[in-house]
KOLVO-629793 format. One record per residue: residue number from 1; z, x, y of N, C-alpha, C in turn. Coordinates in nm, 4 decimals. Atoms other than C-alpha are relative to their C-alpha. Example, Ala and Ser with C-alpha at 12.3 -4.5 7.8 and 13.67 -1.06 7.14 Angstrom:
- n  nzz  nxx  nyy  cazz  caxx  cayy  czz  cxx  cyy
- 1  0.0000  0.0890  -0.1190  0.7800  1.2300  -0.4500  0.0000  0.0900  0.1200
- 2  -0.0060  -0.0820  -0.1190  0.7140  1.3670  -0.1060  0.0730  -0.0770  0.1090
//
This chain:
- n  nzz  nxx  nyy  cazz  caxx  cayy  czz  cxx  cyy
- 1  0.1310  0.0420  0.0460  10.7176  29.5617  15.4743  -0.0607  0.0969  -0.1024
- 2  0.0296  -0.0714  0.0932  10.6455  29.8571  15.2520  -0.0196  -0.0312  -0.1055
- 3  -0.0079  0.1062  0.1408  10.7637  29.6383  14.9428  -0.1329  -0.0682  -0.0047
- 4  0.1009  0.1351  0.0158  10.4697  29.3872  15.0274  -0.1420  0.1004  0.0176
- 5  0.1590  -0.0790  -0.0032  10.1610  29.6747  15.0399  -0.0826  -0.0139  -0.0958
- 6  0.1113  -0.0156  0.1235  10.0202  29.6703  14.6885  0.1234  -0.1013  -0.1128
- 7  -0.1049  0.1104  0.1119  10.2500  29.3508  14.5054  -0.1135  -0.0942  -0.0528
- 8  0.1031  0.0737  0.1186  10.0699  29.1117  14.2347  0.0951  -0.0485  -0.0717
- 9  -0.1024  0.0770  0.0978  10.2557  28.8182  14.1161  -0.0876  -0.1093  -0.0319
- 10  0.0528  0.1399  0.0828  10.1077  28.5863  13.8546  0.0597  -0.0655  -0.0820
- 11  -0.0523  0.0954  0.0879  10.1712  28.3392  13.6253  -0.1020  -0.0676  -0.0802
- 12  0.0907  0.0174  0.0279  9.9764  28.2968  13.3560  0.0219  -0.0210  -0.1711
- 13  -0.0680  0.0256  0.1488  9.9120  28.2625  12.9587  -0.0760  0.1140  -0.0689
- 14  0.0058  -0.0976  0.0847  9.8684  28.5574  12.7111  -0.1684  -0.0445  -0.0686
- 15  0.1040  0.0985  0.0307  9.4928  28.5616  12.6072  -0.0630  0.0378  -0.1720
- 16  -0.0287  -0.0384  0.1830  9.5769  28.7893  12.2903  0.1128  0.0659  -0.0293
- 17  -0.1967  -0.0658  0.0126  9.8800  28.9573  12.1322  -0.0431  0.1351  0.0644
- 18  0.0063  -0.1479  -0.0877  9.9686  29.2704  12.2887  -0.0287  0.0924  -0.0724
- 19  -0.0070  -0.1218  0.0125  9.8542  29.5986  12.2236  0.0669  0.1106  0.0288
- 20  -0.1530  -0.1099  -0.0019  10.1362  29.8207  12.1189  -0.0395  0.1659  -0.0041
- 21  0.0463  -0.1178  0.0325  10.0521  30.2031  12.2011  0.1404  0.0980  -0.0169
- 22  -0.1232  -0.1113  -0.0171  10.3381  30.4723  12.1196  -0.0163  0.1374  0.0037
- 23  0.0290  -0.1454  0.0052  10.2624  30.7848  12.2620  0.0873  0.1245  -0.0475
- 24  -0.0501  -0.1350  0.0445  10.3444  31.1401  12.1369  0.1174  0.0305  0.0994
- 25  -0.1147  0.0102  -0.0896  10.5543  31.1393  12.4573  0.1286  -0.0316  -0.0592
- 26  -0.1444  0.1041  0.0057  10.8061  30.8939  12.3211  -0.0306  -0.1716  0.0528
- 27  0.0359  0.1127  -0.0560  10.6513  30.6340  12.5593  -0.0503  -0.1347  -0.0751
- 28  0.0688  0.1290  0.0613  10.5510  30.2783  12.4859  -0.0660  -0.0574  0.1105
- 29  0.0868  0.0196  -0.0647  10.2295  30.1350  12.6007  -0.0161  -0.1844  -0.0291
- 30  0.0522  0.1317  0.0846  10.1562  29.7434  12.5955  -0.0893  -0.0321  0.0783
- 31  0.1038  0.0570  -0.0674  9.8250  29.6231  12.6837  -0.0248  -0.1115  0.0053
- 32  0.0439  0.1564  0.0666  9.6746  29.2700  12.6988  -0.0796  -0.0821  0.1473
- 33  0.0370  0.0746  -0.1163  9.5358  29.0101  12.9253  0.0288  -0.0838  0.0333
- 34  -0.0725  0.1879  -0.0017  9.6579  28.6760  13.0795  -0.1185  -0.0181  0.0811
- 35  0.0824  0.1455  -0.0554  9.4511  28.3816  13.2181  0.0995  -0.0672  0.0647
- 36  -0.0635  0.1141  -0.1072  9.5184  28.2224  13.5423  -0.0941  -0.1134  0.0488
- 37  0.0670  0.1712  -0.0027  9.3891  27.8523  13.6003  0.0643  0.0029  0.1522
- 38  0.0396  0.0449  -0.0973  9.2980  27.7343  13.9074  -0.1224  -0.1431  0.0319
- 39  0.1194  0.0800  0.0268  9.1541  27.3756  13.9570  -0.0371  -0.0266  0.1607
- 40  0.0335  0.0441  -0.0953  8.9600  27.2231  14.2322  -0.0652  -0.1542  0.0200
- 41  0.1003  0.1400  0.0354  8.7494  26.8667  14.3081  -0.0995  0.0937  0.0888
- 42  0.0911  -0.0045  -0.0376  8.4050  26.9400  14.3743  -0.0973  -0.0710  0.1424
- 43  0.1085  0.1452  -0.0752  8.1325  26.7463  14.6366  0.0078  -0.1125  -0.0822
- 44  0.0363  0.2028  0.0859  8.1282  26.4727  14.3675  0.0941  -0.0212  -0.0341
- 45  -0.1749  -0.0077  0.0358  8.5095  26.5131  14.2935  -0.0284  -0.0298  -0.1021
- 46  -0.0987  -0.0357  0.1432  8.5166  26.6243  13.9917  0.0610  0.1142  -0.0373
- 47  -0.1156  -0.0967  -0.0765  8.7720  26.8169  13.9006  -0.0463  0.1374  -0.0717
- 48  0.0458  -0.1584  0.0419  8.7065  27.1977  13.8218  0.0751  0.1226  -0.0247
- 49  -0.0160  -0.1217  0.0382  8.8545  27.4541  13.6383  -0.0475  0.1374  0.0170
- 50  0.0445  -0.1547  -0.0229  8.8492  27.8295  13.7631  0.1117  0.1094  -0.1060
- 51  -0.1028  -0.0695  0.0360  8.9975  28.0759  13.5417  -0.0117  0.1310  -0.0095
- 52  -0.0321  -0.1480  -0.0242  9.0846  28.4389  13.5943  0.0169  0.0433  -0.1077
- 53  -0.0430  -0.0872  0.1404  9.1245  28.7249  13.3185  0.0113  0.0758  0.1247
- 54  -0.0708  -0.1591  -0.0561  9.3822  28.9972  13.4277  0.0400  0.0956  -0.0855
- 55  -0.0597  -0.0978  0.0526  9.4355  29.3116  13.2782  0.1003  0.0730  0.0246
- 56  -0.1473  -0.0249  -0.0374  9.7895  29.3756  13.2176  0.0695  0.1115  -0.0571
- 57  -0.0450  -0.1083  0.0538  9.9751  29.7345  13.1253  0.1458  -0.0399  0.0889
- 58  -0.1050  -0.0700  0.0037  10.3326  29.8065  13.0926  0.0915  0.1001  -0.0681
- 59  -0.0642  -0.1287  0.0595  10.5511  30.0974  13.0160  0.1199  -0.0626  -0.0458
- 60  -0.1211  -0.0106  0.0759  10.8842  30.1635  12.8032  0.0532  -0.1516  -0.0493
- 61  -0.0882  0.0731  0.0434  11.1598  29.9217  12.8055  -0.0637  -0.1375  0.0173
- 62  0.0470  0.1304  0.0167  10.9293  29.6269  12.9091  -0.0753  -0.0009  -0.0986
- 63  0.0804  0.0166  0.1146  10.6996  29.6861  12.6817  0.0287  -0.0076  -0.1410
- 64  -0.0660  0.0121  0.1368  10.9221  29.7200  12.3794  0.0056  -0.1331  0.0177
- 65  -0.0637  0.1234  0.0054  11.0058  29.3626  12.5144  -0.0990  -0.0612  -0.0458
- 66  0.1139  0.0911  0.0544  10.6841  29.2437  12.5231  -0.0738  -0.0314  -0.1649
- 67  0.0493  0.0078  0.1164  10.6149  29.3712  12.1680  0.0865  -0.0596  -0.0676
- 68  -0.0661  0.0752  0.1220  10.8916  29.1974  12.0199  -0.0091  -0.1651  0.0299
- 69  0.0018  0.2042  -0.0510  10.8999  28.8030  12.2074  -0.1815  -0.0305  0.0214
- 70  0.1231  0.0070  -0.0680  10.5022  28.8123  12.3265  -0.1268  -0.0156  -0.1123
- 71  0.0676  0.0246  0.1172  10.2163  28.6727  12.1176  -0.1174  -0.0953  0.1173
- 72  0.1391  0.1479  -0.1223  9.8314  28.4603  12.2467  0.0935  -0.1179  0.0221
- 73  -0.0219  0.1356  -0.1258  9.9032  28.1969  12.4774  0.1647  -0.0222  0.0011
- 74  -0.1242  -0.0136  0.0361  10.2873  28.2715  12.5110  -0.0455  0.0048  0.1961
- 75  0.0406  -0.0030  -0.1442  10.3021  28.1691  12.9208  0.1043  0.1388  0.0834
- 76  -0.0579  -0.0710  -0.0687  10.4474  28.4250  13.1362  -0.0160  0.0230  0.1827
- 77  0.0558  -0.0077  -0.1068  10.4830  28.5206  13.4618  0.0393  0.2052  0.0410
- 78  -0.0338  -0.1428  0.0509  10.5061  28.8860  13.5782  -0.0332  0.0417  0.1385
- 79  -0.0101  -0.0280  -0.0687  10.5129  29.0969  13.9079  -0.0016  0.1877  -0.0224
- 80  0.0230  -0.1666  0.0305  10.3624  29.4701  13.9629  -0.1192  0.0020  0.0847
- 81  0.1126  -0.0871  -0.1391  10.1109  29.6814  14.1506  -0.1632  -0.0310  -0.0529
- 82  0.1478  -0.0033  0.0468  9.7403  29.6879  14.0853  -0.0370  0.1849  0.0189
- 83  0.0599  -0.1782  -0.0108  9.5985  30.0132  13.9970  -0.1406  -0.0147  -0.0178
- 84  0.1194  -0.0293  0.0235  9.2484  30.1120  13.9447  -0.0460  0.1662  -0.0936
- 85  0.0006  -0.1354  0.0562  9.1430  30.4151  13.6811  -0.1604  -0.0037  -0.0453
- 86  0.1411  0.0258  0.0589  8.7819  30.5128  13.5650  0.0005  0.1483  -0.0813
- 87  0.0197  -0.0735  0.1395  8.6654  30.7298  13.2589  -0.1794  -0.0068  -0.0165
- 88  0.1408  0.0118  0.0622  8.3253  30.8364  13.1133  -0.0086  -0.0488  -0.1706
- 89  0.0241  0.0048  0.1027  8.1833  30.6723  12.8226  -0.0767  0.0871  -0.0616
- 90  0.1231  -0.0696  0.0762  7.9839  30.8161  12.5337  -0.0839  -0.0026  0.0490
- 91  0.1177  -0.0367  -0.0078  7.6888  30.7931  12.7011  -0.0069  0.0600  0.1911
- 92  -0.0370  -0.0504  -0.1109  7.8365  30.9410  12.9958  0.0201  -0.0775  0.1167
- 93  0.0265  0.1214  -0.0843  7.8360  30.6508  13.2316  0.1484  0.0320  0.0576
- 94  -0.1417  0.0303  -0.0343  8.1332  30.6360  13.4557  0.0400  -0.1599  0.0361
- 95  -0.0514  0.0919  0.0156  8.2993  30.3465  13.4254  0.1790  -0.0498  0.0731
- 96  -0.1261  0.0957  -0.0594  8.6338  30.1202  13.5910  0.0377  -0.0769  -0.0710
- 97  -0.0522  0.1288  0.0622  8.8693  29.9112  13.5210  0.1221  0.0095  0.1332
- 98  -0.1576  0.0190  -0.0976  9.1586  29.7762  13.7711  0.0936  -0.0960  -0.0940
- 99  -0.1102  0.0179  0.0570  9.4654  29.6999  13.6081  0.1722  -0.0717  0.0709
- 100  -0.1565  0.0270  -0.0915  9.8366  29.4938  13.7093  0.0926  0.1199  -0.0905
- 101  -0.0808  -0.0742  0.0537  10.1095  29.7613  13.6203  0.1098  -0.0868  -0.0103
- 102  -0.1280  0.1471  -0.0352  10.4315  29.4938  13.5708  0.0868  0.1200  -0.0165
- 103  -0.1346  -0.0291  -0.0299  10.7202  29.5943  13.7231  0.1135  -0.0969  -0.0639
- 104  -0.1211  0.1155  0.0480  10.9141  29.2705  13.6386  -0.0674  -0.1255  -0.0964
- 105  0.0924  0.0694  0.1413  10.8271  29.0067  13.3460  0.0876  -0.1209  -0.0168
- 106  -0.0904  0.0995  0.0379  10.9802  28.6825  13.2962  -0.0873  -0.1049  -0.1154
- 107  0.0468  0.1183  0.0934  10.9255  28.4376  12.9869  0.0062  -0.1368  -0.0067
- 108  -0.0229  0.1337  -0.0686  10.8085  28.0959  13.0630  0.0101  -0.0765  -0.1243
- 109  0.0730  0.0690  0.0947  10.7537  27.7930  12.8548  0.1458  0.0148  -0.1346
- 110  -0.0472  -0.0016  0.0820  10.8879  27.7695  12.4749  0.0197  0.0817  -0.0440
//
């Protein structure tokens, strides 16, 4: 059960192209977000769209991938941890963000 403590598998669609970072390291950074849809019927049944924004980071060899096949609304699905990191802004404020880290990445669709 260890495997199943902190897992995050979606499936979803790209909601801009990726952000390619290449650190001084060597490393490669790709940022971006997908949208997950979720519908429902209402009390009056009609039908209802819910949709999620996830913020998505991966390292090296996926991320080279992502920067070469990966572009807005390119569907994917993808599997990784959730992290959480926070930072001060300019006006000192501390601030969050929680993040999926993808471990694994598959390309759906066309």
């Amino acid at each position: 059960m260890n495997t199943l403590k902190n897992k995050v598998q979606l499936i979803g669609n790209l909601g801009n192209d990726p952000e390619i970072i290449n650190l001084e390291s060597g490393k490669t950074l790709a940022k971006f977000s997908i949208a997950t849809n979720d519908s429902y019927k209402n009390a009056s049944g009609e039908k209802i769209t819910d949709t999620q924004w996830h913020n998505i980071v991966a390292w090296g060899k996926t991320a080279e991938i992502i920067e070469k096949y990966l572009t807005k609304g390119k569907e994917i699905a993808i599997e990784g941890k959730l992290t959480t990191r926070s930072w001060e802004d300019k006006d000192g404020m501390k601030r969050y963000t929680t993040e999926v880290v993808v471990n694994e990445l598959l390309m759906l669709g066309k």
